[in-house]
C-alpha angles and dihedrals in degrees: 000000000000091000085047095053086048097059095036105106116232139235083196135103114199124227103206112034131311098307122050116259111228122197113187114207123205133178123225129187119178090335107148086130107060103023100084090057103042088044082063096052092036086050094045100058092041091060077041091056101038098048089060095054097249102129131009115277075237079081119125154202115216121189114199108202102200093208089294108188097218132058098298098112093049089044079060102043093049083054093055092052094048097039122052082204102054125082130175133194121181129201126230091249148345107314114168123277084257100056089044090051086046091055092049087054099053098041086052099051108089098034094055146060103201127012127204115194120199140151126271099218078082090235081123104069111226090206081080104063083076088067083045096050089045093057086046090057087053085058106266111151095192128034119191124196109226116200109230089192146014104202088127083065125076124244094265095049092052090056100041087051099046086047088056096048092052092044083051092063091039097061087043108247114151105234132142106243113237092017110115113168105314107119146120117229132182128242095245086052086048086056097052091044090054091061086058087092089178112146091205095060119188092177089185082063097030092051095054089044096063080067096220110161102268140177142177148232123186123233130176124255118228136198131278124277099215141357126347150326103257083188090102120180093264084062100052089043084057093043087052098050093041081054107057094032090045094049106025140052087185097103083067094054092053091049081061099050099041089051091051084058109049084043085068098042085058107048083057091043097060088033080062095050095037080055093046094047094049090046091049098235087114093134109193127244148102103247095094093043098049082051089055096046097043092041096043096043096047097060082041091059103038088048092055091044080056103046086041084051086060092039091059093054092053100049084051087055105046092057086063097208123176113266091216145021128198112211098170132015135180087214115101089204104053114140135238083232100046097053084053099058083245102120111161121260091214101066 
């Protein structure tokens, strides 16, 4: 495939020399464990890629520590003394996965031409980046990995995420199902994202929204190197919610819809009774007015944890704080701007 993609001739101009320069991102989080052996397969198919004359030997790793509390940022910075392709940032504390991806991909922005993100923990397999790069010399601004199976996942974990695929689509938020963040973007996708200054980032909604021409291979996930998944139920409920509220103003139009019903149940409700009373078959009790109550305030209650939902983003928006923070870099060239989560929208 690597000769193929060489006498191919390209639509592309490349930014950066005569080969384009590839940087692959990838977000760690109290991964000592794992990172010495995924470095190592990272580091393998980028000599791979570069020996056959794929993408420019300016190529790059970044590790992105997202404020880890063991030995993960001075893993990485031993790595980058020690490798000429491997980079590392880390943020000033524990941001999100999201938000740490997000600052991997700006600060690669202007010194790439084309970005592939992808997790540490070496479940997404980094042979398949030469498939990626392949589509993106056919002109494809956007790759997504598609899983083709999820036999590495339990049973609950199958179902929750199929169901949240599925709610996805209902509320009407354009993703692609069984793709995480495993995906190659150009640099002219990673400008226009940058201009997305949205503090509640769901980057699998976000991606498809820019509206790049895209396209997608499938891949299989495989199972962890070392440790531990750090992504906890708590943290996919959030992702899930982030993803719909972030994405989707559907929720409120079902609030409506649902009001206006239950409007309606309860002015017959009160015509029945009215009817009942004048005819004098009223029978006393409290049955039918516990159902009311509980029925009535329910939806009261779940409509105002919705709209509060929505409110809470706003009020996150409106203070306008900076998603990321780099407190220390292995880069000598690092912006002010950059480390602040500031990169210029004009670039």
């Amino acid at each position: 495939m690597g000769d193929s993609m060489q006498k191919s001739p390209h639509s592309r101009k490349w930014e950066h020399g005569e080969l384009p320069v590839l940087y692959m991102v990838s977000p760690c989080f109290n991964e000592q464990d794992v990172l010495p052996k995924s470095y190592k397969l990272f580091l393998e198919q980028l000599h791979k890629l570069v020996s056959d004359g794929i993408v420019s030997p300016e190529s790059r790793i970044l590790f992105v520590d997202d404020g880890s509390s063991d030995a993960t940022w001075q893993i990485i910075e031993r790595l980058s003394d020690s490798h000429a392709e491997i980079e590392g940032i880390s943020l000033s504390g524990n941001r999100g996965h999201q938000n740490a991806l997000t600052a991997g991909l700006l600060v690669s922005m202007n010194r790439c031409d084309v970005c592939i993100s992808l997790d540490c923990d070496g479940q997404h397999d980094p042979a398949v980046m030469r498939e990626m790069l392949a589509k993106y010399d056919e002109g494809f601004d956007v790759v997504y990995a598609v899983r083709t199976s999820r036999d590495t996942d339990s049973f609950f974990k199958k179902v929750t995420s199929q169901g949240f695929y599925g709610l996805l689509r209902v509320m009407g938020v354009d993703t692609i199902p069984n793709a995480a963040d495993f995906r190659l973007m150009s640099a002219r996708v990673l400008r226009a994202f940058a201009r997305y200054r949205e503090v509640n980032l769901y980057l699998r909604g976000l991606v498809p929204l820019l509206g790049f021409k895209s396209t997608t291979i499938e891949y299989t996930c495989r199972e962890r190197l070392a440790g531990h998944s750090h992504y906890s139920l708590k943290k996919m409920l959030s992702l899930a919610g982030n993803g719909i509220t972030s994405m989707s103003v559907q929720p409120l139009h079902i609030i409506f819809v649902l009001g206006a019903a239950c409007t309606v149940l309860g002015l017959v409700w009160i015509v029945y009774n009215l009817v009942a009373f004048f005819m004098g078959h009223a029978v006393p009790g409290w049955t039918s007015t516990i159902c009311a109550i509980c029925l009535f305030g329910g939806v009261q209650l779940l409509s105002l944890g919705i709209i509060g939902e929505y409110v809470g983003k706003i009020y996150l928006e409106a203070k306008a704080r900076p998603r990321f923070l780099v407190e220390e870099s292995t880069f000598t060239d690092l912006s002010y701007e950059e480390k602040l989560d500031d990169v210029s929208l004009s670039s």
